[in-house]
C-alpha positions, -999 to +999 in steps of 0.1 A: +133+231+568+093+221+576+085+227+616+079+190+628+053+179+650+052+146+674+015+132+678+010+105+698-027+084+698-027+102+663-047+075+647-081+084+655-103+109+671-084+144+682-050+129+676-060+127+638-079+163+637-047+171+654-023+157+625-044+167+597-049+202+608-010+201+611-003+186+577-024+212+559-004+236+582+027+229+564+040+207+593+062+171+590+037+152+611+048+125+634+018+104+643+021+075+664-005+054+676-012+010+691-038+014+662-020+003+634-050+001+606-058+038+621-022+051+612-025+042+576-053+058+573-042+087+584-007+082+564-028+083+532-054+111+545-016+131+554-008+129+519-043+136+506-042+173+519-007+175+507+011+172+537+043+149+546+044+128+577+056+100+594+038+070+611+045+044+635+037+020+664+039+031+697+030+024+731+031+052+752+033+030+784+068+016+775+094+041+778+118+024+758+095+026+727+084+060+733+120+072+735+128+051+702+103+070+681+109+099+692+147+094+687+135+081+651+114+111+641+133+139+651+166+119+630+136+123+602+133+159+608+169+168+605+171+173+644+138+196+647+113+192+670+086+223+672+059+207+686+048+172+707+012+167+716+009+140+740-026+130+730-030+091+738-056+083+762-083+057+770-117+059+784-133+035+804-172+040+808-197+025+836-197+015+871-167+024+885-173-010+910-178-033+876-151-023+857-122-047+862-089-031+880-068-043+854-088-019+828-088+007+858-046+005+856-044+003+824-057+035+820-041+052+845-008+044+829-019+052+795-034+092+811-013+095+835+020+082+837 
């Protein structure tokens, strides 16, 4: 059976280099991402280097979600789970004083918790 490997904020940036290099690895890629357009994208990019993967929505601030794909992918991969790459984050640029503290908590539970 393929190693298998869990990316999440896969759908753009070094979550995508992440899942392509994967994918031409030989790897079932699991690439989750809240950008949506981005994942099929990289669904279609997957296939394009030959690779096999999985996509889907998730939110890595609500556990429940997080623990449902997870749950879902490893079913895909027959119970195998090499790798997880916890790559979601979010950056919030300019004066620390102007940006709003909603945007300030928002990403503290998207990088941190």
């Amino acid at each position: 059976m393929k190693k298998s490997v869990f990316i999440t904020g896969a759908a753009t940036g070094s979550g995508r280099a992440t899942a392509l290099s994967f994918a031409r690895g030989g790897y079932l890629v699991g690439g989750y991402d809240v950008d949506d357009a981005g994942l099929k994208l990289l669904a279609a990019d997957i296939r394009a280097v030959g690779g096999a993967g999985v996509v889907g929505h998730l939110d890595v601030t609500d556990v429940d979600q997080m623990a449902a794909r997870l749950t879902e992918f490893v079913a895909d991969t027959g119970g195998r789970l090499n790798v997880m790459i916890n790559n979601a984050g979010l950056l919030s640029a300019g004066a620390f004083e102007e940006i709003p503290v909603a945007v300030h908590h928002r990403d503290i539970d998207v990088n941190i918790k």
